[in-house]
Structures are given as structure tokens and as C-alpha cells.
N, C-alpha and C positions, 0 to 999 in steps of 0.2 A: 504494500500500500504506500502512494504518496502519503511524503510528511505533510502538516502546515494546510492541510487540504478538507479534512473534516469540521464541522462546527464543533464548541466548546463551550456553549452559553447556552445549556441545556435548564429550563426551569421545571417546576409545575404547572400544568395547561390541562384546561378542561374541555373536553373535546363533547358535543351536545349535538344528537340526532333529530332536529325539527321533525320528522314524518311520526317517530314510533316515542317522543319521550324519555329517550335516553343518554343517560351521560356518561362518561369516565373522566378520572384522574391521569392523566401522567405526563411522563417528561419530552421536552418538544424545544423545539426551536422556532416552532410559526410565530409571527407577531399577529396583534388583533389589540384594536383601542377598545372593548369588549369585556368588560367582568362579571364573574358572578359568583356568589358567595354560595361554596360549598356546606358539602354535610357536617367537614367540622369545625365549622365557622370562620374560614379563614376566608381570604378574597382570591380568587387565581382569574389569570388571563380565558376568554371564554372563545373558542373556536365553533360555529353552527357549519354543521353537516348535513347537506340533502338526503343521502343514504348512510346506512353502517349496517353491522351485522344483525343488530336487531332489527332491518327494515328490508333489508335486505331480500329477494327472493329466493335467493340460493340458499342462503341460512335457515330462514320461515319457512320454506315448504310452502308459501302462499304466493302466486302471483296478485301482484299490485299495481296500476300503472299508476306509476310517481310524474307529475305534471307540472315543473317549478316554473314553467316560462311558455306555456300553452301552446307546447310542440303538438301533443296527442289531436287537441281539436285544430290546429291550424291543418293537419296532417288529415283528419277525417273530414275536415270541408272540403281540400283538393279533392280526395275522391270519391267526394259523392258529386260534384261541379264535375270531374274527368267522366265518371256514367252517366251523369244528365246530357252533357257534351256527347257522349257514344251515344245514345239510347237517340238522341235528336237528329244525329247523323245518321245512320242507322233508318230511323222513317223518312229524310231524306231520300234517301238513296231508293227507299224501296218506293216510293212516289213516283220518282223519274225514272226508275224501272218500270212502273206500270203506266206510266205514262207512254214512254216508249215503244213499249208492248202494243199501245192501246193504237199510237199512230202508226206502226207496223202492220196492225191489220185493217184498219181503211180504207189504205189505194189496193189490198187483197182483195174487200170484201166489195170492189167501183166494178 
């Protein structure tokens, strides 16, 4: 291993799961202007996490779809707009197929 290359200003940091209500203690080097006062009354640095192993699906056995920034619904309006867009093209086309059709047999049936 390089020398001079690791961090060393290692504290106590509470690391906290928004989705599932969970926290831990331990030693970290992330920064965060963030506090909150643990279980044994002291103050420590507060780190919020979107997922962790409590919210986790791999860990839970429960799928969940976690939605911090409204990917899921931006994601299920494209495609249900992408089918409405097929579905419209689609009678389109079989329109001016049967329209085609239809002037096809005309100068048949003159």
C-alpha cells in the first residue's frame, strides 16, 4: 500500500436510513453540516441515506420501488404516451389500408 494516501481523521458519524427508520453509529470520514443526538446523549455528525440494508430489497426479501426524484412515474408516463402513440398509429395505418383497399376495388368493380 501507498504511504500518506489513506484518511486519518476518522470520527463518530451516524449514518440514518430515510425509507425504513434506521440508524447506526460508526467511524467515517464523510462530512455533513447535519446533527443529531444519539441514544447516548451525545451529539454526532448525521449522514441520510436513501437505501441501506434495512430497506434494502436484497436484504428484506420484499421488493419496494424507492422513488427519491420521480424517476418511476416520469418512466411510467413515457410509456403509457409510447402505447397511446402505437395504439394511434396502429388505427392509422389500418385506415389507409382500408382505404386503399377500398379505392382498389372501384375502377375493379367500373
Amino acid at each position: 500500500m501507498k504511504k500518506g494516501i489513506h484518511p486519518t481523521n476518522y470520527r463518530p458519524v451516524v449514518f440514518q436510513d430515510d425509507q425504513a427508520g434506521f440508524a447506526f453509529l460508526t467511524q467515517s470520514t464523510a462530512t455533513t453540516d447535519e446533527t443529531v443526538k444519539w441514544e447516548d446523549g451525545n451529539t454526532y455528525p448525521l449522514i441520510k441515506m436513501h437505501i441501506s440494508s434495512a430497506s434494502h430489497p436484497f436484504f428484506t426479501g420484499e421488493e419496494k420501488i424507492i422513488d427519491t426524484e420521480g424517476r418511476v412515474d416520469r418512466f411510467k408516463a413515457r410509456s403509457e404516451a409510447a402505447a397511446k402513440r402505437k395504439d394511434a398509429l396502429a388505427s392509422k395505418a389500418k385506415k389507409a389500408t382500408a382505404k386503399a383497399e377500398k379505392k382498389a376495388e372501384e375502377p375493379a368493380a367500373s
